[in-house]
N, C-alpha and C positions, 0 to 999 in steps of 0.2 A: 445661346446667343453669343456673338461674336463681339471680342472688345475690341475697342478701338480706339489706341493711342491718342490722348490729347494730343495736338500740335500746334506750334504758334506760323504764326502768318508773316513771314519776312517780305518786308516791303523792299530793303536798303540792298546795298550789296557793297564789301570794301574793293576797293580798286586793285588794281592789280600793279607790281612794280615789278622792273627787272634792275636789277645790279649787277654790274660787270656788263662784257663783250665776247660776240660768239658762243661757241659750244660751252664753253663752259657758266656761260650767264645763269643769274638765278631770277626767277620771278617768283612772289610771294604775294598773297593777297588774293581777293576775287571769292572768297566765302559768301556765300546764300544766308549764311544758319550762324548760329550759337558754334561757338569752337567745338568741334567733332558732333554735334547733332546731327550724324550723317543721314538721318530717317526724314528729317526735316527740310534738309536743302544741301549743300553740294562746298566740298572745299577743295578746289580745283590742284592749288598746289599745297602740299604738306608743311608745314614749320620745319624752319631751315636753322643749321647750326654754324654759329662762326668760332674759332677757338680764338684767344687773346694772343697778342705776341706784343713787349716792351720793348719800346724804341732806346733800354739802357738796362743794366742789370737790375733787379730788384733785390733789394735788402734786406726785406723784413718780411720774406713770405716763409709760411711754414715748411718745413723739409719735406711734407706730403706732397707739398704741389711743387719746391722744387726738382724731386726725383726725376722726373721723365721728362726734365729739359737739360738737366745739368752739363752736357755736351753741348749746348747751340745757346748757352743765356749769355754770352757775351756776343753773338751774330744774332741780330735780330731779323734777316735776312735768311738763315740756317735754320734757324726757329721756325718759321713761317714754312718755308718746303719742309719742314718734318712734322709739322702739324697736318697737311695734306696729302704727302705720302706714305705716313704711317700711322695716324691718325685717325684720317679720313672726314679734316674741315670740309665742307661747304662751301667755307670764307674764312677769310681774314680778319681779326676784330684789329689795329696797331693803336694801343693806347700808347701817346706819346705825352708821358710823364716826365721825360726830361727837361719839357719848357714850363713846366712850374715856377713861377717867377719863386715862391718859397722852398724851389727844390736845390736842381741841378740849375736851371735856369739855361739851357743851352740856345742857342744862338736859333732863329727861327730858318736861317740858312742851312745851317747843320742839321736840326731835325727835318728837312724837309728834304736832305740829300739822302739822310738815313731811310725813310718812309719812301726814298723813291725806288731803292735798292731792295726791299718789301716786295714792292710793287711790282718789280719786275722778275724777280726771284718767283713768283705763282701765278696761275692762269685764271685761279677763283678770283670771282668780288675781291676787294679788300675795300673794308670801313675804316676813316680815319678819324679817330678818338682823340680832344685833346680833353683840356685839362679845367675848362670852366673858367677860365680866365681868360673879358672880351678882346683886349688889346691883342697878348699871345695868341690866343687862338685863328684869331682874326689873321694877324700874321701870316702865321703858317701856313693856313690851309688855304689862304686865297693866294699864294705861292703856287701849293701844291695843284690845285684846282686850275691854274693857269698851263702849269710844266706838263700835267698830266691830262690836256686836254681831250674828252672823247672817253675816256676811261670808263667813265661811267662809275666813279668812285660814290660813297657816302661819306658825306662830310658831317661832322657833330664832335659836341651838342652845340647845336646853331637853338641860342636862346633869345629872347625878347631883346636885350642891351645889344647883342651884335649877329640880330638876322641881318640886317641892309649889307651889313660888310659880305659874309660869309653866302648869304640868298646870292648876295648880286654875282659871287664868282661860282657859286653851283649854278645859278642861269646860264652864266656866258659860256661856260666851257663844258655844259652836258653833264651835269653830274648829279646824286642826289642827295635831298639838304634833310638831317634827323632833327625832326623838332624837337628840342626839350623841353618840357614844364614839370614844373615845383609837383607833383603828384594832388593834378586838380582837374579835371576835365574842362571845366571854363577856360583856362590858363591855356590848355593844350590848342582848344579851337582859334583862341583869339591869336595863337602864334600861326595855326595853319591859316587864319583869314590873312594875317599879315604878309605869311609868305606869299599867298595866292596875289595879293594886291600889290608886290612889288614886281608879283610876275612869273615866280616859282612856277612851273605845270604842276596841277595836281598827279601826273604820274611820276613825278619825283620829288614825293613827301614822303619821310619815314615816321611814325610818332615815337618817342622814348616819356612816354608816363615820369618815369624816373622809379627806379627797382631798388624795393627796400628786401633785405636780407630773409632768413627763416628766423625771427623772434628779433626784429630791428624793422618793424614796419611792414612784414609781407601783407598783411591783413588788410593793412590803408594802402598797399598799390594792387590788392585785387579787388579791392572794392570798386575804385576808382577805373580800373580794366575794364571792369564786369561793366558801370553806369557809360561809358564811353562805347563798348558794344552794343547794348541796349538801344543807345540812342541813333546810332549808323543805322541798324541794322530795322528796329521796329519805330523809329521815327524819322527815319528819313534824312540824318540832321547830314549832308553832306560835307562839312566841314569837320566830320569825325569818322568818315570813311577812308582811312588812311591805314596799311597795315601797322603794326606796332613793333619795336624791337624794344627786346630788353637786355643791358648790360648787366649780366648775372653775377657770373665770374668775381670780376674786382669786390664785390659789395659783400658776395659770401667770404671770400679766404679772407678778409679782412676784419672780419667780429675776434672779439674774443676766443670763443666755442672752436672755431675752427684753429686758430694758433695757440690752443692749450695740448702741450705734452702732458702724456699719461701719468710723469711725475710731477706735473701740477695737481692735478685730481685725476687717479686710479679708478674714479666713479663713472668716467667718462667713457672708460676705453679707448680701445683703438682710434688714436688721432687720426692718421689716417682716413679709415671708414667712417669717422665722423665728419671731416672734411668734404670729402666726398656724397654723403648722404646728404649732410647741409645743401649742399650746391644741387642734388637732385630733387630732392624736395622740394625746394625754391623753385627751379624750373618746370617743373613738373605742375603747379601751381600756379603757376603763369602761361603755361599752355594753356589749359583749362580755364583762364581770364582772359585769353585772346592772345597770347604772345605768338608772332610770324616769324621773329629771329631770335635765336638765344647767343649770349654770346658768353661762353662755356670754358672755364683754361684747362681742369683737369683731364686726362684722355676718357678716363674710366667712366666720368660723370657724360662723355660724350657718348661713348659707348653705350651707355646705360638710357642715355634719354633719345639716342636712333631707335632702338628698342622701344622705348615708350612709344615714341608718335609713329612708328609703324603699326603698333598693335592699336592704340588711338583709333587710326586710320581706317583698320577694319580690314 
């Protein structure tokens, strides 16, 4: 007698988005099924990778991850076509760290002359990342969102205190808005209701869950992945049919574990391939909870996880 795969019954389906213009645009989304269940329904387009590039030097990243930029980390511009011609981004992630009102605090003019020069420098998507701060962000990007009409950018994280600013210029000038929420699913829906009800198209919502590291919360954003798939997919809830991105990158080099040299603790090994492995763990992990975008800075981790969701894929 013949067995016969349980399978579940997908009612939902996430939507489909594209980012960027022309040949080189990317669409993500449009899953039948549970992330790579491919026995069970159909995932149109594969999980895309964006690599990071800062709109200013950083200063406190570990030498693992500065290596293979150390040539272009003052051209943030250079950065970006070396991420896609030797690389092989997808997209652009430009977190623009510079307008931290606690940082550099640069002028919303200047980062937004900087991020345009990004822009035009690659053909891929490029996502614009600020800083979680509603004034600044707000700033910038409905600058940017205004200058770079049509582009078909992503703007984030567009959160509850400043969707109207940030929604209303992804409306006017074609672009698309990354919801953020505090890692809740409630949180997330109530911000896609809100975008929908100032008028957002649902084909230009991104979700950001918000991405906790490998031992700094991964567990509570796959959880929350996992209950927000569940709910698109076998109840229908249309207001969490949205694909998902995750900002990876910044969250992993940033722990401890990853910026410990081997003469901190020799127990560790190779900083380096812990670094690295950090960051693919994590994403690897988040594929597997629903993630559509990763947004990736090491090359190797990128390397490493093209390999993954090809073999994924089947």
């Amino acid at each position: 007698m013949a067995f016969d795969i349980p399978k579940v019954n997908y009612s939902g389906k996430i939507r489909e988005i594209t980012l960027g213009t022309g040949v080189t645009s990317v669409t993500v989304g449009g899953a039948t099924s549970y992330p790579f269940h491919l026995f069970e329904g159909s995932m149109p387009h594969p999980p895309r990778i964006a690599m990071e590039v800062f709109d200013s030097k950083p200063d406190e990243w570990p030498v693992a991850a500065i290596e293979p930029f150390a040539d272009v980390l003052d051209d943030p511009a250079a950065w970006a076509k070396k991420n896609v011609a030797e690389y092989g981004a997808d997209m652009i992630a430009l977190q623009m760290t510079s307008i931290d009102p606690n940082g550099m605090n640069r002028s919303a003019r200047e980062a937004a002359d900087i991020a345009k020069k990004v822009i035009a420098a690659v053909d891929v998507p490029v996502i614009l990342w600020g800083v979680g701060n509603h004034e600044k962000d707000t700033e910038v990007l409905r600058i940017l969102a205004e200058e770079c009409d049509g582009k078909n950018l992503a703007l984030g994280p567009v959160e509850e205190g400043d969707y109207k600013q940030i929604g209303a210029g992804a409306l006017a000038y074609k672009h698309v808005a990354v919801a953020s929420s505090p890692i809740d699913v409630n949180l997330a829906k109530q911000l896609n209701i809100l975008l929908g009800n100032l008028g957002v198209p649902a084909d230009k919502i991104l979700v950001d869950p918000t991405t906790g590291a490998l031992g700094y919360g991964l567990e509570y954003t796959y959880s929350v992945m996992e209950r927000d798939r569940m709910a698109a997919l076998t109840q229908e809830d249309e207001k969490l049919q949205y694909p998902i991105i995750c900002n990876v990158g910044i969250e992993v080099w940033k722990t401890k574990e990853a910026k410990m040299t081997e003469a901190d603790d020799p127990k560790l090994g190779s900083a380096k391939e812990r670094g690295i492995l950090m960051e693919c763990v994590t994403a690897t992990s988040l594929l597997l909870a629903g993630a559509d975008i990763l947004i990736l800075r090491h090359p190797e981790s990128v390397k490493q996880m093209k390999k993954m969701i090809q073999n994924l894929m089947g």
